[in-house]
C-alpha positions in Angstrom: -59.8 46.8 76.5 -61.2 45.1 73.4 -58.6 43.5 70.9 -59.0 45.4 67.5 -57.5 45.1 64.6 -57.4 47.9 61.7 -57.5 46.6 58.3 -57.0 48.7 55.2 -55.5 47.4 52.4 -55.1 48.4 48.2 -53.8 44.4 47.6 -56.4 42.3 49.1 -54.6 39.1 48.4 -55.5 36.8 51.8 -57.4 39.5 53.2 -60.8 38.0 54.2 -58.9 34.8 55.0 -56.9 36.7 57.7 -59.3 38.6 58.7 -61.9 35.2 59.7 -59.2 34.3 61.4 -58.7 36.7 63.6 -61.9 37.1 64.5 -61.3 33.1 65.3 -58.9 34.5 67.8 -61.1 37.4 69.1 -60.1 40.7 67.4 -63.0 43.3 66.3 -62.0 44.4 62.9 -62.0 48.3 62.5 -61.7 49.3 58.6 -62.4 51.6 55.7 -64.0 52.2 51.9 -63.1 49.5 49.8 -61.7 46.7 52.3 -64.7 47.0 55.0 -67.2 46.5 51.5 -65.0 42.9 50.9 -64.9 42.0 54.1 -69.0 42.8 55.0 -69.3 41.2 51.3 -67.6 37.7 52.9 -69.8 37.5 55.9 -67.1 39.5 58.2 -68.1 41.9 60.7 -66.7 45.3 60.7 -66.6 48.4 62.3 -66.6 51.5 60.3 -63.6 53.9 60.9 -66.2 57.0 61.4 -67.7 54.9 64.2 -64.6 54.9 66.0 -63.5 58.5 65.0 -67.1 59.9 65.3 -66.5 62.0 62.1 -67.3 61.0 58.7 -64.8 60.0 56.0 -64.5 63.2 54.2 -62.5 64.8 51.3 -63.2 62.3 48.8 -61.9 59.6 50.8 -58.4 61.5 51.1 -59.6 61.5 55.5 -60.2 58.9 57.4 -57.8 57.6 59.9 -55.6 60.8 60.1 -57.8 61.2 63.7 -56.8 60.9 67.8 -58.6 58.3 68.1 -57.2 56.0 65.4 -53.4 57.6 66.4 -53.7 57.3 70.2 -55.0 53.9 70.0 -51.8 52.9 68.1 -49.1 55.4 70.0 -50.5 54.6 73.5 -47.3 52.8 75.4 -49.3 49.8 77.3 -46.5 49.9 79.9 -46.9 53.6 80.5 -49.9 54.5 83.4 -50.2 57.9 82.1 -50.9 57.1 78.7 -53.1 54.0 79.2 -54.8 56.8 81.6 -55.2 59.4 79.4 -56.5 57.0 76.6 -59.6 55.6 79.1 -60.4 59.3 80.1 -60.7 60.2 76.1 -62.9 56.7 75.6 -59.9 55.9 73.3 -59.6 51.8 72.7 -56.1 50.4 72.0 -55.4 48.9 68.1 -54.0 45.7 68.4 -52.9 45.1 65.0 -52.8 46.8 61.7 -53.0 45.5 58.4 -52.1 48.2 55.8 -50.7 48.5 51.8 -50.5 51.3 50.6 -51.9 53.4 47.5 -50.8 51.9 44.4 -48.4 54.8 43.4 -46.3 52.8 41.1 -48.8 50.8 39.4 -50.3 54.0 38.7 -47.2 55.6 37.2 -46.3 52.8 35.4 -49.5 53.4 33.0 -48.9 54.6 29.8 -50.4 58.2 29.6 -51.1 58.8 33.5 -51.8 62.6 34.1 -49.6 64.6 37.4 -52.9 65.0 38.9 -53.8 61.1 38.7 -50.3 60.0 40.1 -50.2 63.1 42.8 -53.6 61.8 43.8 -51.8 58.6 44.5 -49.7 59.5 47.2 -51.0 57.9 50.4 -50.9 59.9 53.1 -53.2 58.3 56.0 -51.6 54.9 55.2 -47.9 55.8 56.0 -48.4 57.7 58.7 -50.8 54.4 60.6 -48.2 52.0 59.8 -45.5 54.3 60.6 -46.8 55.2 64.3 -47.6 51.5 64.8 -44.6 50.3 64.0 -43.1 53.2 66.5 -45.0 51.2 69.1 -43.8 47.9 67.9 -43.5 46.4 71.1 -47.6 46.7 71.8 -48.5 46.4 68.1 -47.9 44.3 65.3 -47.9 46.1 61.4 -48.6 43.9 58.8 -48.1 45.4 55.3 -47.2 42.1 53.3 -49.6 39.6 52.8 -46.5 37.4 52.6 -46.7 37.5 56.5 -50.2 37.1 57.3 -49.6 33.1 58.2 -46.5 34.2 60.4 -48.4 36.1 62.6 -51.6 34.1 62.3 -49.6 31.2 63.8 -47.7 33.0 66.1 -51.8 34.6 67.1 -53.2 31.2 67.0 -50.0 29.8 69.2 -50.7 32.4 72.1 -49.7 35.5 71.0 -47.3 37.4 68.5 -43.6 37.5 69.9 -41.6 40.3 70.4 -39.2 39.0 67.3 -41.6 39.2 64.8 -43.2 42.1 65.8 -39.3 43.7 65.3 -39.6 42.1 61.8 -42.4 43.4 61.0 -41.3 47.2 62.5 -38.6 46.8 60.1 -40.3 45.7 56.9 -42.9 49.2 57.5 -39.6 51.6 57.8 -37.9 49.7 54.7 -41.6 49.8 52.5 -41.9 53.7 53.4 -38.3 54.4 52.2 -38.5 53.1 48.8 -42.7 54.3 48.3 -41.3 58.2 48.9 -38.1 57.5 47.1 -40.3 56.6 43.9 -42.4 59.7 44.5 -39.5 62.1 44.9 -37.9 60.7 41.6 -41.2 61.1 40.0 -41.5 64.6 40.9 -37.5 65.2 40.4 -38.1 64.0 36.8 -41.4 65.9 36.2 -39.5 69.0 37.5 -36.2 68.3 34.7 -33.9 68.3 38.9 -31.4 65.3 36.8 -28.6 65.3 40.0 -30.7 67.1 43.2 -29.0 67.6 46.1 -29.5 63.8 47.7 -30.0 61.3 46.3 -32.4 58.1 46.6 -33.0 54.8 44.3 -35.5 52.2 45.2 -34.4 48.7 44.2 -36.1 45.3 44.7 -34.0 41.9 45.2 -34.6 39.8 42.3 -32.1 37.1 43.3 -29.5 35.5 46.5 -26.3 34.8 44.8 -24.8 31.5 46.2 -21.4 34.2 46.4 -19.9 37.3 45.2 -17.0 38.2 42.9 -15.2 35.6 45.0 -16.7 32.4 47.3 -15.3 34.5 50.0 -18.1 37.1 49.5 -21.8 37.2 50.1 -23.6 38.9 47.3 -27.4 39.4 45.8 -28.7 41.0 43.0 -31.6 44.0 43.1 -33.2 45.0 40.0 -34.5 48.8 39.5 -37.7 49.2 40.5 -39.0 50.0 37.5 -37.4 47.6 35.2 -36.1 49.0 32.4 -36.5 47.5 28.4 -33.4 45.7 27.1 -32.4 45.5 30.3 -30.8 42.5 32.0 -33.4 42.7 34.7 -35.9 41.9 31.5 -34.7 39.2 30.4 -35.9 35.7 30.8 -34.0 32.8 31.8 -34.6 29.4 29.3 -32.2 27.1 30.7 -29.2 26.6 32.9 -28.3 27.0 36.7 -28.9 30.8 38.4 -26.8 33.7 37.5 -23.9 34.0 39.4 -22.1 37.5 40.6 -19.8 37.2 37.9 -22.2 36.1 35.3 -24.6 39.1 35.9 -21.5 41.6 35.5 -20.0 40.0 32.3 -23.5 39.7 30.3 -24.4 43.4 30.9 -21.1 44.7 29.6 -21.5 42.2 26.5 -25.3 43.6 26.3 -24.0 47.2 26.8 -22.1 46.6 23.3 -24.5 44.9 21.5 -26.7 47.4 21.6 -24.2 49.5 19.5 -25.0 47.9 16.8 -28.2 47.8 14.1 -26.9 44.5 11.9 -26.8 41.3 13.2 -24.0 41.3 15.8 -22.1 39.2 18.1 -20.4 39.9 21.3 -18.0 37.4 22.7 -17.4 39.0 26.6 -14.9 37.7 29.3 -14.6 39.5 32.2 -17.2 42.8 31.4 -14.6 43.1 28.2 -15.6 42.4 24.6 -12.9 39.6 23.0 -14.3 39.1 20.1 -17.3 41.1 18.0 -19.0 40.8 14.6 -21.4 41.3 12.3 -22.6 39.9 9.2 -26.2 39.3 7.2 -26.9 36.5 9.1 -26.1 35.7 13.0 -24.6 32.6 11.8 -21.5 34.9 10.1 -21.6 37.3 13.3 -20.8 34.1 15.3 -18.3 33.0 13.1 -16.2 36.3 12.9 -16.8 36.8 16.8 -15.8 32.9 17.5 -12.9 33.0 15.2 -10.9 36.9 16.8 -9.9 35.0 19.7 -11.5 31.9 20.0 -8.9 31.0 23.1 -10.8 33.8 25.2 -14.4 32.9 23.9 -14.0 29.9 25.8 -16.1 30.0 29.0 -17.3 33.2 28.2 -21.0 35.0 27.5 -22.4 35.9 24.0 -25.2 38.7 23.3 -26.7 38.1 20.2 -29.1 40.6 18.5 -30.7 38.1 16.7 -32.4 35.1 16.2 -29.9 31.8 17.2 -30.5 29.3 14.6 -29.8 25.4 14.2 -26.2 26.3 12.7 -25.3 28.8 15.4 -26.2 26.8 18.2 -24.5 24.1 16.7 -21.2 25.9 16.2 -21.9 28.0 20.0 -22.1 24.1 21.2 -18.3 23.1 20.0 -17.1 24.7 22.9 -17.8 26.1 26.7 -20.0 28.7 26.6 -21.0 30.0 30.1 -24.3 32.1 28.9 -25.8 32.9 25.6 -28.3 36.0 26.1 -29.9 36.4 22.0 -33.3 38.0 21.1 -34.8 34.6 20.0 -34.0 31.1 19.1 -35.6 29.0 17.1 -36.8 25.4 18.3 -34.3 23.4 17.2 -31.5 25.7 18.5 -32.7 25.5 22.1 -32.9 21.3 21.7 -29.4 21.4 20.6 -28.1 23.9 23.1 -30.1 22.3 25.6 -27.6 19.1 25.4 -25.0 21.0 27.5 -26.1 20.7 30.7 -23.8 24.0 32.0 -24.8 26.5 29.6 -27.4 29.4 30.9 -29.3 30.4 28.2 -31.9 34.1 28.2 -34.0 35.5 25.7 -34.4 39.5 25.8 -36.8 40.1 23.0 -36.1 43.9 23.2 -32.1 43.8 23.8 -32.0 46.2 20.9 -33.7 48.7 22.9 -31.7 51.9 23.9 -30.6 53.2 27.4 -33.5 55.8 28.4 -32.5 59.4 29.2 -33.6 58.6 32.9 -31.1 56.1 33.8 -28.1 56.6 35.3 -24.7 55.7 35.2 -23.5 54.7 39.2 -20.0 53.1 40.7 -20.1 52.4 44.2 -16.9 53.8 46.0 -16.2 53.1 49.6 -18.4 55.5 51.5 -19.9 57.2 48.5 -21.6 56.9 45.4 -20.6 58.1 41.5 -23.1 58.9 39.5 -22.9 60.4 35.7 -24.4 60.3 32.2 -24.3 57.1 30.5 -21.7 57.6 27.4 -24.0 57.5 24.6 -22.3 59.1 22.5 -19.8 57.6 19.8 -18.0 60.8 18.8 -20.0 64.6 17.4 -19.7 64.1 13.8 -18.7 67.7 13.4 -15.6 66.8 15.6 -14.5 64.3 13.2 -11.5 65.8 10.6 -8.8 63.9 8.8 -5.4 65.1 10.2 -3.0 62.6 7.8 -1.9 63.3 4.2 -3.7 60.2 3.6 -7.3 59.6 3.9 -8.9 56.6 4.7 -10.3 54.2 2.4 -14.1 53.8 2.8 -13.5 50.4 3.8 -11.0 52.0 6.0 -13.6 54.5 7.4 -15.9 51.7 7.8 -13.2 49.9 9.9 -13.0 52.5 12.1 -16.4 52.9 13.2 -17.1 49.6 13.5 -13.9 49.5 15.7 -14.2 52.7 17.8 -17.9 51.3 18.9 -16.1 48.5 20.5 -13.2 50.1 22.1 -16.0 52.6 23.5 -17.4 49.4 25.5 -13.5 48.4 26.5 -12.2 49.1 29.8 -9.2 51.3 29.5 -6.5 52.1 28.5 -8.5 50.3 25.8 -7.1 49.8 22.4 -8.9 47.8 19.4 -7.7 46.2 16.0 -10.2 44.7 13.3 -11.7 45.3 9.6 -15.1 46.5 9.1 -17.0 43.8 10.2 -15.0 41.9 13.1 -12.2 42.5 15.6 -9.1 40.8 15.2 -7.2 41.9 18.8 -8.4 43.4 21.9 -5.9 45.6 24.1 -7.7 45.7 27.9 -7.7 47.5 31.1 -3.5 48.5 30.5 -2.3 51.3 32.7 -0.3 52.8 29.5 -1.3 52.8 26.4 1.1 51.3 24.5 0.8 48.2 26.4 -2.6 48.0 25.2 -1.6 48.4 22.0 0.9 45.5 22.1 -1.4 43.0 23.7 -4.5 43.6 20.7 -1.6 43.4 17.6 -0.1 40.3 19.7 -3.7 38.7 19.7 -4.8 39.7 16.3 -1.9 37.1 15.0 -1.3 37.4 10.9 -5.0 38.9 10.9 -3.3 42.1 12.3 -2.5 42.8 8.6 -4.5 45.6 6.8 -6.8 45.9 10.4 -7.4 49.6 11.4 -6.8 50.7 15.2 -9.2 52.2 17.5 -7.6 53.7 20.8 -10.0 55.3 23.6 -8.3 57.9 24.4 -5.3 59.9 22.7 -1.5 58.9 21.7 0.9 60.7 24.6 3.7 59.8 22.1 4.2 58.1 18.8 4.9 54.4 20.3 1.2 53.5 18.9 2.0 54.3 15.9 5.4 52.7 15.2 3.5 49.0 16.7 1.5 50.3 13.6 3.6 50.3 11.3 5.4 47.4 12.4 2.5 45.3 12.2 0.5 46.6 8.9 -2.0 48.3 10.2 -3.6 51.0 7.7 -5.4 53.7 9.4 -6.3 54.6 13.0 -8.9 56.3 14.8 -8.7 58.4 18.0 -9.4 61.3 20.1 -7.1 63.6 19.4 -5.9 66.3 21.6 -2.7 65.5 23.0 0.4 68.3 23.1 2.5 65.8 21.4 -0.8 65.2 18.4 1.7 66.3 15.5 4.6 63.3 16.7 1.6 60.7 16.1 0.6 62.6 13.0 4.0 63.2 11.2 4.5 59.2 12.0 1.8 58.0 10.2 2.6 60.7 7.2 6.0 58.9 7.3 4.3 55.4 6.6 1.3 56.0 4.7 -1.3 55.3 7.6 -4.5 57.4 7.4 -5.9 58.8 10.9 -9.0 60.6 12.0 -9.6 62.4 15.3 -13.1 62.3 16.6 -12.3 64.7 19.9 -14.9 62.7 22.1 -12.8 60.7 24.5 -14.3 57.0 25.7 -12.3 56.3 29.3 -14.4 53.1 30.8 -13.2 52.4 34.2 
């Protein structure tokens, strides 16, 4: 039988180059609409699919190759008699090779205002079903659905013939494309339909980096960004200067761009470890730096900085006094990128939307052993109706102030989370404690002397009064919290006791 080769492709990067060369090595080329018209166009001869079908492409294009006579000559097992026998009888020739992308459903979704119909009408149908069925019969055909692989086999072709590995390859590449294409059409249509958790679950992700290890050297690692990459996303963001992202690096700068994001002023976020250790604010990024630098500038060191700002001369000069792994900011100016550009270690990104917002869409996933979570991201800083003063006292609006500023950051810590500051920095940082008033210890222990006249923020609520007395030990004036333990009234009579205001909010922030 003839050697053929079907060709039908939506990304015609390489095409006609391939395609002269397989005619080089003998192959009739069978193909369709738009690809046959490039190919005839570039001196190629081709065989039109209703020639080998005997029907005419019909239904607006939408058949073609869903025929016997395409499927047979790809199905056909060359080392079975019966079916080599029953494909002669039918007049049925064999297809060699196919070389197939598919309808471009999520370039089409990705356009701003596409209608259902114009993305439904974008679903391939003919397409997967050729490549899958070849690659079902991998060991007699060869699928080619990248042109990233057209030299691989071309050379393999050119060498003899293609071998049985890459045909595997190949065979593996068609099952893995098909899997992600319907995964992005059944979250299209799960989202068009309001189905938020259906009853499985896919997500299509593509590999945007190798990492040279994991969380440890011990472990192999890479990174896959969404699909669909999301605004203010790290995924977005574009890297300056500065060796790759490591494991580590990747994890620490979203939890510092997570926090960020929190806030509308210029803002700094000093991260170690996925944990804020120093945050703040001020009218220029400059002062933000300088109140982030200076709540613990023993952790800063060798740790990530999101910036929702422009980095200036000063800042990077100040930034450049110590080790600073990676500074992720929505701009810098020239003359901050020469001088940060001196330290040959530093990574440095721009993300010119990191203030953008988390979209409804995304979701919130931890990996478990064997199984996946997946919630809600915890937008929410607390239901302003919730919020009631349950002291004697109330606070201060410098107090109140405090307190928001503070409960935005202990949202972002990892519990049992507890926070100290004033309204426009953090002065301690409790982490990741398994009781509470451990946390509590370790963020008045790290806030030093600045401890004094700082509110509290804690994530979650006071089992007993033990926060409290640190509190008034230390000088602390006012705390915030959830509220809504049995033992509430303990914490509440305490701080009546020493003159400390304190506000429930009732929405709980856990971070695990």
């Amino acid at each position: 039988m003839k050697k053929r080769a079907l060709v039908s492709v939506s990304d015609k990067t390489g095409v006609v180059d391939f395609c002269k060369r397989l005619t080089a090595c003998g192959y009739e080329i069978i193909s369709t609409g738009g690809t046959a018209k490039t190919l005839t166009e570039n001196g190629i001869s081709v065989i039109g699919i209703s020639d080998i079908t005997g029907f005419p492409e019909c239904l607006d294009g939408r058949v073609k190759t869903l025929h016997p006579a395409v499927h047979a000559g790809l199905l056909a097992m060359r080392s079975n008699p019966e079916h080599m026998e029953q494909i002669e009888k039918l007049g049925i020739n064999t297809i060699d090779i196919v070389v197939v992308n598919l309808y471009p459903f999520k370039a089409t979704i990705s356009k701003p205002g596409v209608s259902f119909e114009e993305a439904v009408e974008n679903i391939d149908i003919g397409g997967p079903t050729m490549i899958r069925a070849a690659a079902k019969n991998y060991q007699d055909v060869a699928v080619v659905i990248d042109p990233k692989d057209y030299e691989r086999v071309l050379s393999e072709l050119e060498a003899g013939e293609i071998t049985l590995d890459t045909k595997k390859y190949l065979q593996y590449k068609v099952y893995a494309h098909t899997a992600v294409y319907d995964s992005m059409i059944s979250n299209y249509l799960a989202e068009k339909l309001g189905i938020r958790y259906p009853d499985s679950i896919t997500f299509a992700y593509e590999k945007a980096q190798d990492m040279r290890y994991g969380e440890n050297p011990h472990q192999n690692a890479s990174y896959y960004s969404e699909e669909f990459i999301r605004a203010g996303s790290l995924s977005k963001a574009t890297q300056l200067w500065g060796k790759e992202l490591s494991y580590n690096n990747i994890n620490d700068a979203n939890g510092a761009l997570e926090l960020v994001k929190e806030f509308e002023e210029p803002c700094v976020v000093a991260c170690k470890h996925a944990n804020p250790c120093g945050v703040g604010t001020g009218k220029t990024i400059y002062e933000a730096y300088m109140k982030a630098y200076e709540s613990d500038p023993v952790s800063v060191f060798g740790g990530i900085l999101a910036i929702n700002g422009q980095v200036d001369e000063d800042t990077a000069k100040e930034i450049n006094k110590i080790f600073i792994e990676i500074v992720i900011a929505e701009s810098y100016t020239d003359a901050a990128l020469e001088v940060l550009k001196t330290k040959k270690n530093i990574r440095l990104l721009v993300l010119p939307d990191i203030r953008a917002r988390r979209e409804k869409t995304a979701y919130d996933m931890k990996k478990v052993y064997g199984g996946l979570l997946v919630q809600d991201y915890d937008e929410t800083l607390f239901a302003p109706e919730n919020l009631k003063v349950v002291t004697k006292r109330a606070p201060t609006e410098e107090e109140m102030k405090a307190m928001l500023f503070n409960w935005k950051v202990v949202k972002h810590t990892k519990s049992n989370a507890i926070v100290v500051g004033k309204a426009d920095r953090t002065t301690g940082i409790g982490m990741g404690q398994t009781n509470r008033i451990w946390a509590a210890q370790q963020a008045i222990a790290h806030a030093g002397e600045e401890v004094k006249g700082s509110v509290m923020a804690s994530d979650a609520f006071f089992p007993f009064p033990d926060c409290v007395e640190e509190c008034v030990k230390a000088g602390i004036t006012a705390i915030i919290q959830p509220g809504g333990s049995i033992k509430d009234q303990l914490s509440i009579d305490a701080c009546d006791a020493a003159g400390i205001a304190m506000i429930f909010v009732g929405d709980r922030h856990f971070k695990h």
